[in-house]
C-alpha positions in Angstrom: 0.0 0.0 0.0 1.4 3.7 -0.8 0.4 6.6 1.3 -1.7 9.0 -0.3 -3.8 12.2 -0.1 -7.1 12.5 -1.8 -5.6 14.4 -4.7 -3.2 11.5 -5.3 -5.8 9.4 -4.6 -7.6 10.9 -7.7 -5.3 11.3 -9.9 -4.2 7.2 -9.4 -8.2 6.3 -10.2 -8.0 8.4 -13.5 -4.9 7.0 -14.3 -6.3 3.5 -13.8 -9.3 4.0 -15.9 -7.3 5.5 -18.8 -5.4 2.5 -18.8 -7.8 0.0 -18.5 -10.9 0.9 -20.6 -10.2 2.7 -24.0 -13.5 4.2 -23.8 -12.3 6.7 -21.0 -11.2 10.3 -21.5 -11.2 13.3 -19.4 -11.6 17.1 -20.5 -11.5 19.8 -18.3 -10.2 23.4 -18.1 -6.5 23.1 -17.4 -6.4 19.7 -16.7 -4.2 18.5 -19.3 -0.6 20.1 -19.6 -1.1 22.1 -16.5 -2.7 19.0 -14.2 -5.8 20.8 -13.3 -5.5 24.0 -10.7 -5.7 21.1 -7.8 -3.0 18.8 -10.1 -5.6 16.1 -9.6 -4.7 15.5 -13.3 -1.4 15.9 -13.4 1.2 14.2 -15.6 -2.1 11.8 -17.5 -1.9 13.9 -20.6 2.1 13.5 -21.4 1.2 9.5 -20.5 -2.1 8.9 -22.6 -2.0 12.2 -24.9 -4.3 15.2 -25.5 -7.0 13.1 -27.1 -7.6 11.4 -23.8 -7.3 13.9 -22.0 -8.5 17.2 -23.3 -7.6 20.8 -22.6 -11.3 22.6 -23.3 -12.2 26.5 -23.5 -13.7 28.1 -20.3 -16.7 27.4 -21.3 -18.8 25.0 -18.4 -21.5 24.1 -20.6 -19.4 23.4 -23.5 -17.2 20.8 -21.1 -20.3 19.1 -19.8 -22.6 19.3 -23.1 -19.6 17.9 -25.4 -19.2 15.0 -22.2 -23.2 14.6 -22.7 -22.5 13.8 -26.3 -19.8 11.6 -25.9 -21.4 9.4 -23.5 -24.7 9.0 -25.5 -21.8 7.7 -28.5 -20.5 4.9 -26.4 -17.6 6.8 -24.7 -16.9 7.2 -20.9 -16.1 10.7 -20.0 -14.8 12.5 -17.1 -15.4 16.4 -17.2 -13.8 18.5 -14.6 -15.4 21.8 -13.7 -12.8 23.5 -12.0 -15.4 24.8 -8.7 -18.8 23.1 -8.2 -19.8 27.2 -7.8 -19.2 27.6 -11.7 -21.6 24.1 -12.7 -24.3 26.7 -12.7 -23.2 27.4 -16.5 -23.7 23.7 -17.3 -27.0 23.2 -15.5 -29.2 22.2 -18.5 -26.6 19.7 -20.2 -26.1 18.1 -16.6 -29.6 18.4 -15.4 -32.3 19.0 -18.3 -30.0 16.7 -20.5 -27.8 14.1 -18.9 -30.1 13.4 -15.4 -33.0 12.8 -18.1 -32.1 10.5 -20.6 -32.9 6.7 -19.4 -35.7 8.5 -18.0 -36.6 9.8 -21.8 -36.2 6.9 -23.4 -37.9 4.6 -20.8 -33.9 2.8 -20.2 -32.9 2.4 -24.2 -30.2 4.9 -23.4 -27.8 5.7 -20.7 -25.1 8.4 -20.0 -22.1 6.7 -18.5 -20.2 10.2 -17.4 -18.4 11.6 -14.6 -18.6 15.1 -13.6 -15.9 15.8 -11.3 -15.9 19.4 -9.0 -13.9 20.8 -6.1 -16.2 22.1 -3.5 -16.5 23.7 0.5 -14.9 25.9 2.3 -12.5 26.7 5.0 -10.0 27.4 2.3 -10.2 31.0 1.7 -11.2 31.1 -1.6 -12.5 34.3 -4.0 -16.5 34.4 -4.2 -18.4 31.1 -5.9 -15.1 29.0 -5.1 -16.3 27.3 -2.3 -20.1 26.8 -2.7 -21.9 23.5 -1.5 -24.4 22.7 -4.0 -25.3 19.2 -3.1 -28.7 20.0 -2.4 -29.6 21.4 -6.1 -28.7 18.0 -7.3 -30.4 15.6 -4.4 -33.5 17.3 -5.8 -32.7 15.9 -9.5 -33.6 12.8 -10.4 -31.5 10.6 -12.5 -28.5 11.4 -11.6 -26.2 10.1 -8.6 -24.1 12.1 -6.4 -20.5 11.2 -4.5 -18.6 12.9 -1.9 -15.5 11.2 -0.7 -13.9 12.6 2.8 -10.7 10.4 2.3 -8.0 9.0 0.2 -9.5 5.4 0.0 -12.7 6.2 -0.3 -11.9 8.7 -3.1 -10.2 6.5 -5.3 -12.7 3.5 -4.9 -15.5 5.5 -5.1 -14.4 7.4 -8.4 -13.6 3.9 -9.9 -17.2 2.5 -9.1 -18.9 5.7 -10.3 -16.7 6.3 -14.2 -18.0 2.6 -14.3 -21.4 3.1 -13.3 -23.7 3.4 -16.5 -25.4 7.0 -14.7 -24.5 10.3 -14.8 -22.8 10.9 -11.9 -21.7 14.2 -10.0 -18.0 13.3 -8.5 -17.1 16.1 -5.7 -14.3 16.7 -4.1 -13.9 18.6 -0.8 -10.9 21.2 -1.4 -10.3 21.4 2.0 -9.4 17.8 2.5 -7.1 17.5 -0.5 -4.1 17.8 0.8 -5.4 17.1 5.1 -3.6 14.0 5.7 -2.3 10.9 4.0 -3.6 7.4 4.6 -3.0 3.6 3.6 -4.6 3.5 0.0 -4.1 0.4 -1.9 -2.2 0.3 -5.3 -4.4 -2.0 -7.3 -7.7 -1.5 -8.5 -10.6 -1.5 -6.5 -14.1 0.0 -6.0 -16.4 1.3 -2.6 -19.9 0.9 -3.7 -22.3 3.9 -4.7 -24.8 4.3 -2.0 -23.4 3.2 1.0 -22.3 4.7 4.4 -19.5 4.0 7.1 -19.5 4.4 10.1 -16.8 6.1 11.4 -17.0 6.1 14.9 -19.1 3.8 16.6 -21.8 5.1 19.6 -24.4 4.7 21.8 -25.8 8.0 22.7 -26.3 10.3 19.3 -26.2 9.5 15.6 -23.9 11.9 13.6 -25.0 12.0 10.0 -22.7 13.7 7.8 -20.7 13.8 4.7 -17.5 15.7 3.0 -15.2 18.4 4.6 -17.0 17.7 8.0 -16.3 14.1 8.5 -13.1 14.4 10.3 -14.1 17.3 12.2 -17.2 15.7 13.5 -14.7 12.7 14.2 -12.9 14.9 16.2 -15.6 16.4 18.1 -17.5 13.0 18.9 -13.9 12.1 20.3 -13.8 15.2 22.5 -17.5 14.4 23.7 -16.3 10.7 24.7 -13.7 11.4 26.8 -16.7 13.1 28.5 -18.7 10.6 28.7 -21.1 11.2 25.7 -21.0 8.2 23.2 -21.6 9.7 19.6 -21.6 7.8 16.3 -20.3 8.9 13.7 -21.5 8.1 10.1 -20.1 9.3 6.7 -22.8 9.1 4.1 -20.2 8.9 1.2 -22.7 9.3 -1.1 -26.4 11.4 -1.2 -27.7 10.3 -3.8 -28.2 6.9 -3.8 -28.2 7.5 -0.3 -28.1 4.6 2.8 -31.0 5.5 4.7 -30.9 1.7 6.8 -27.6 2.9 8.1 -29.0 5.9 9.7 -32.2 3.8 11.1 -29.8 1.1 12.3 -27.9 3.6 14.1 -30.9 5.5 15.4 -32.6 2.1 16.5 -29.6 2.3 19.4 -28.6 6.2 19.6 -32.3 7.7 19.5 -30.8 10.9 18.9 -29.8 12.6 15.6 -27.9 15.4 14.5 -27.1 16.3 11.0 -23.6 18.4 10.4 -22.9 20.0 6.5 -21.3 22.9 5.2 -24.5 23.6 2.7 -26.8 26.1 3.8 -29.8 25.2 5.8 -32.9 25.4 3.9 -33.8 22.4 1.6 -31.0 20.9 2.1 -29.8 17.3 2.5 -29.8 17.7 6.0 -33.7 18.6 5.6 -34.1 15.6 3.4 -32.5 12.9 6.0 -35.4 14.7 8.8 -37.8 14.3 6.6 -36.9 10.7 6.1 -36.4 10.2 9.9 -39.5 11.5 10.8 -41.9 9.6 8.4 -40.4 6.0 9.5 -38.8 6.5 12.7 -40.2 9.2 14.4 -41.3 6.7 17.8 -37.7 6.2 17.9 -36.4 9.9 18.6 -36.1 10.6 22.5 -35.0 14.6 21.0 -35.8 16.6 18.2 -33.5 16.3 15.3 -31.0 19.1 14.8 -29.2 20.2 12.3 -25.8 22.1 12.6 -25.2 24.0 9.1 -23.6 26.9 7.0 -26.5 29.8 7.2 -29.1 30.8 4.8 -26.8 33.6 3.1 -24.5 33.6 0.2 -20.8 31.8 1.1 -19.4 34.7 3.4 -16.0 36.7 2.4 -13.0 34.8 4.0 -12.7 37.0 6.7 -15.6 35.4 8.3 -15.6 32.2 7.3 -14.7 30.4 10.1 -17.8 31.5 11.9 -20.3 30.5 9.3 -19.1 26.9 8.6 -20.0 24.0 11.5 -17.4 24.6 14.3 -16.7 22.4 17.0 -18.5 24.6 19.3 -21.3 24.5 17.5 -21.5 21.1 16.7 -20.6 19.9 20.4 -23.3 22.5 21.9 -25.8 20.7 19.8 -25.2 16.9 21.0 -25.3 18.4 24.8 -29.0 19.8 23.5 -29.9 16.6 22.2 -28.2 15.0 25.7 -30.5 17.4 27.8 -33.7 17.5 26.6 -36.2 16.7 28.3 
């Protein structure tokens, strides 16, 4: 096994695809003799050339309507938009297009593409850099949505979705890229679309989160145990398909839930998972359900940042809420 970051982690998925299926090519801004603003992509265009993997125009909907095209000819495609905050150019191809056609033609045709995009905060990025959009897309049927928080899952994951015969929406938390390095294996594997892990194991409140948060709810929920508060921790890895039966399983012992993302609050996934909760295991909850969020405003300037993402005050204020009520 090699130690790796999720970038590397990444960039060792592409590189395995490329390789092993013909039909595979990426196109991105910058991703080909620069290695994409993150270098996620670095060094796969002097290996498998510029007709695998493609320096495009800034031009969002060009990059994802040309991958739409592709994919409906047999191809496998892996589009990078360079910030999730830009996809807003491309919404039609991804959405009104690509989300729609097995739907369309009642399953005669698939999209088998990859849209890859760097998302979240904490980062200090310039305005629409660090936008969580996850919710636009959980409200869009027909096409499947990823979010990794480490290096294995990121590599595993990416394999099983640029083999999955969907559209689906790849992204990457910016923040995490470079975090840490872990044990990733060098062969090829895949981590199933659709289901969670439970990071931490508990007895007293369910964690549901996903993304840049993981590893700070991780290290909250290890705070709060050494104080004698029990919280597990679950990664989601995926919200769209998204494991549902883990979160009941875990609320069937914790009877408590609390729902961390950096997305704002209002119709988001966390506001989906309470819905869910509440319509088939409402006679479970001991507390109401909280959610600990970005707010209802535009991503903030950088300066203030810190204070509008989850924090571990925040976050540790609401389990001893849920441990209190009465």
């Amino acid at each position: 096994m090699a130690q790796m970051n999720i970038v590397e982690a990444v960039n060792q998925a592409l590189q395995i695809e490329l390789e092993r299926d013909s039909r595979v090519l990426l196109l991105g801004e910058d991703i080909g003799k620069a290695g994409g603003v993150f270098r996620a992509t670095d060094g796969l265009q002097a290996k498998f050339g510029a007709r695998r993997v493609v320096d495009t125009p800034l031009a969002e909907s060009a990059i994802v309507g040309a991958a739409v095209g592709m994919a409906g000819r047999g191809l496998r495609p892996v589009a990078e938009i360079q910030f999730l905050g830009f996809i807003y150019e491309a919404m039609d191809e991804l959405l009104g297009q690509a989300a729609r056609m097995r739907f369309r033609t009642a399953g005669r045709f698939t999209l088998p593409m990859v849209v890859r995009a760097p998302y979240g905060g904490g980062v200090r990025t310039p305005e629409l850099h660090s936008d969580s959009l996850e919710g636009l897309f959980l409200h869009s049927p027909g096409i499947k949505v990823v979010m990794p928080s480490s290096a294995y899952d990121a590599k595993g994951l990416l394999l099983a979705a640029v083999r999955d015969d969907n559209p689906v929406l790849f992204l990457e938390p910016m923040k995490l890229y470079r975090y840490r390095k872990e044990e990733v294996p060098d062969e090829d594997y895949t981590v199933p679309l659709g289901r969670a892990k439970v990071v931490m194991e508990g007895t007293d409140v369910t964690l549901v989160t996903w993304g840049p948060t993981v590893p700070l709810c991780a290290a909250v929920a290890r705070e709060l145990d050494a104080q004698g508060v029990s919280v597990e921790v679950i990664d989601l890895r995926s919200i769209v398909p998204m494991d549902v039966d883990a979160i009941f399983a875990s609320l069937d012992k914790t009877h408590r839930l609390l729902i961390v993302h950096e997305a704002v609050k209002a119709g988001g996934v966390g506001a989906e998972i309470s819905a869910l909760v509440s319509e088939q295991r409402l006679f479970s909850l001991v507390a109401p359900i909280l959610r600990v969020t970005g707010y209802d405003t535009p991503y903030p300037v950088a300066a203030v940042e810190d204070d509008w993402l989850p924090n571990p005050l925040r976050i540790g204020a609401a389990v001893k809420q849920l441990m209190n009520y009465e």
